[in-house]
N, C-alpha and C positions, 0 to 999 in steps of 0.2 A: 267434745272432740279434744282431750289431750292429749299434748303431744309432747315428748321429752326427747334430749339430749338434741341429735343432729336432726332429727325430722322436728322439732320446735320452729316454729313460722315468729318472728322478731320484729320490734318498731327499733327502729336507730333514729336518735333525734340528729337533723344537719346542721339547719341554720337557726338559732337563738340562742336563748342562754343555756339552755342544758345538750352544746352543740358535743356528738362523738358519743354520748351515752347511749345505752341500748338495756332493751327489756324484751324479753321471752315472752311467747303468749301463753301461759297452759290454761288458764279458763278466761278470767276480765283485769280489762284493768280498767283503773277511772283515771282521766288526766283535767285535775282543775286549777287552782288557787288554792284549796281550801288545806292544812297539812294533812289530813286526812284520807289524799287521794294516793292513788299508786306512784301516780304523778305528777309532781308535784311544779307548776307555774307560776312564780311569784311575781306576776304583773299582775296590774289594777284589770285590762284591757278582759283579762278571763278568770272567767265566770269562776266560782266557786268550786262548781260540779260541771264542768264545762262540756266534756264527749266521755263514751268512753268504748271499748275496744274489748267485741266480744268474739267468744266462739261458737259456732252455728254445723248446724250437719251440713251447711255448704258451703261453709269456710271461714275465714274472718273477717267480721263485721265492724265498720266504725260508727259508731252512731252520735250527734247529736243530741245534747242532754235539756235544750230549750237556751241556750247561751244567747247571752246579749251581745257577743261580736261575731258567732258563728264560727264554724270548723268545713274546711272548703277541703278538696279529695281535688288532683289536677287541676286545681283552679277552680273547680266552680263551685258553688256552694250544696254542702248539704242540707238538703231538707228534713229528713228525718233519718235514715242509716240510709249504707253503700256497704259492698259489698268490694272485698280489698283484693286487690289483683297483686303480683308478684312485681313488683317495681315501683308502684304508687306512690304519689309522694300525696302527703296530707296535714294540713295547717290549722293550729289552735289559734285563731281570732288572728292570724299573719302575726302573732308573737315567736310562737315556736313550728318549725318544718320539721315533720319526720317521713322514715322510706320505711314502707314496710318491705321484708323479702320474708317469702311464702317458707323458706329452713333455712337457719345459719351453717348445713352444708357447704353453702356457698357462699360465709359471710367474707366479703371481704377482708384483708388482711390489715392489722389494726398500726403496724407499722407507717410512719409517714416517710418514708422511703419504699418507692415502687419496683416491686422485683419484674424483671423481664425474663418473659421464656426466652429461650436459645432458638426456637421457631420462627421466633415474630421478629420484623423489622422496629429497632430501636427510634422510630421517632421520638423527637422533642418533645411533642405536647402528644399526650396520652389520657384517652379516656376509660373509668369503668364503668358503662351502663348501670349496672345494678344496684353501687350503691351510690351514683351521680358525684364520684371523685374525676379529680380532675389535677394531673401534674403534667410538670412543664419540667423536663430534664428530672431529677431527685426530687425536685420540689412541688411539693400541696397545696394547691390553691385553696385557702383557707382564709376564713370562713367558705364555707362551699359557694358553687353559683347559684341565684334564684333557677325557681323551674325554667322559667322561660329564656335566662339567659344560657343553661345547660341545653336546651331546645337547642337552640340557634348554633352551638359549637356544636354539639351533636350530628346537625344537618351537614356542615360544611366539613367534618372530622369525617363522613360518612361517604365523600363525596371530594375528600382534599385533591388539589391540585386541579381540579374542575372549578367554572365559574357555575355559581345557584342561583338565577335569577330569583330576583328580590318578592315575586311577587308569590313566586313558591315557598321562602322562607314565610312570610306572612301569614299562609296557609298551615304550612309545620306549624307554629309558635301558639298561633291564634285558633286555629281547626277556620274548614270552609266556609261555617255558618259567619262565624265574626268576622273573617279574613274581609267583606267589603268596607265595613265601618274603619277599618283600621288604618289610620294615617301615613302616611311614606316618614313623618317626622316621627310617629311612636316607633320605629323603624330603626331609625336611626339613631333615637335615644338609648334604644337598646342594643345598639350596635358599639356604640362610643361606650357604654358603659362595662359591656364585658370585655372590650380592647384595655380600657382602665385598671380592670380586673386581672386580664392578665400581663398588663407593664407592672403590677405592682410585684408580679414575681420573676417577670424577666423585660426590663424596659429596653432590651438590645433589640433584639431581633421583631419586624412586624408580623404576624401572624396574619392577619384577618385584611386582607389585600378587598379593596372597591374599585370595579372594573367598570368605570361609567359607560353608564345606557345599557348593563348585561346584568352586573348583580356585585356577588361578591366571591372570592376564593380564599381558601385556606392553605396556606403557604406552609408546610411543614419538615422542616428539613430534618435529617438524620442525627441523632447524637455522634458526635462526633470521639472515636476511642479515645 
């Protein structure tokens, strides 16, 4: 299944050290340690020949190569291949994050200044689903946010100016099977963390408002001309 130029399906690395690069699928790539791979991870943590990332008559495939810290597809781990859907985000051993999108048709824009359509209301904090960017006025929240804490502004950006009870965001972040094990404090630590996240690009204004005994809301005011 190759595929060139704008129908080409891409990994974008987010969060590690190869954060912003991007690779094309047209047949495989290998992502390990070893210099010999497509791609190249210079941690101890992965494997030599760690995963690697095929093409299949029903799409693209990320397989595990038997890696001693494992390659996880939304969090959970791979067993042996998955099958990559258009927005996936997928981890070598939690060293390096990447997003697959199914063609860079719609790669995002590599500028870190975010252009606004003339259609849409210029909110402050802005998201773009697909490649899990995240700006606050002009500015890039960078390094990008973990999955789970894009989860969590995603819900409340999806829903702004609405309270999300807490016990729905749990469900979002975690899915319903794990949502019972999961503590009001793993909660909250991941609440405090992505507030942290985003003071570090704008400590003025509070975003992420706790509405005790209901949940939380997303406060989003308008850029101001």
């Amino acid at each position: 299944m190759e595929q060139k130029g704008e129908d080409a399906p891409l990994i974008i690395a987010q969060a590690g050290p190869l954060n912003g690069q991007r690779w094309s699928i047209q047949n495989k790539l290998i992502i390990g340690r070893d210099q010999s791979c497509n791609i190249v991870i210079a941690d101890r943590q992965v494997s030599r020949q760690h995963a690697e990332i095929v093409t299949a008559e029903q799409g693209v495939i990320v397989r595990d190569l038997g890696s001693k810290n494992g390659t996880h597809c939304n969090g959970k781990i791979i067993q042996e291949s998955t099958l990559l859907q258009d927005g996936d985000i997928f981890q070598i051993a939690f060293i390096q994050e990447f997003i697959y999108l199914s063609s860079d048709a719609t790669l995002p824009l590599e500028d870190d200044n975010f252009t606004f359509s003339p259609t849409q209301p210029k909110y402050l904090v802005r998201l773009e689903k697909r490649s899990r960017r995240v700006w606050i006025g002009d500015k890039e929240v960078s390094p990008p946010l973990s999955v789970s804490q894009f989860k969590l502004l995603q819900e409340l950006y999806e829903n702004q100016g609405r309270v999300v009870p807490r016990s729905h965001l749990i469900e979002v972040i975690w899915g319903q099977e794990q949502a019972v094990t999961v503590s009001e404090q793993a909660l909250d630590a991941l609440i405090r963390r992505l507030r942290d996240r985003i003071a570090g690009v704008d400590p003025i204004n509070v975003f992420i408002v706790t509405v005790r005994g209901h949940g939380l809301r997303l406060d989003n005011p308008l850029l101001e001309n």
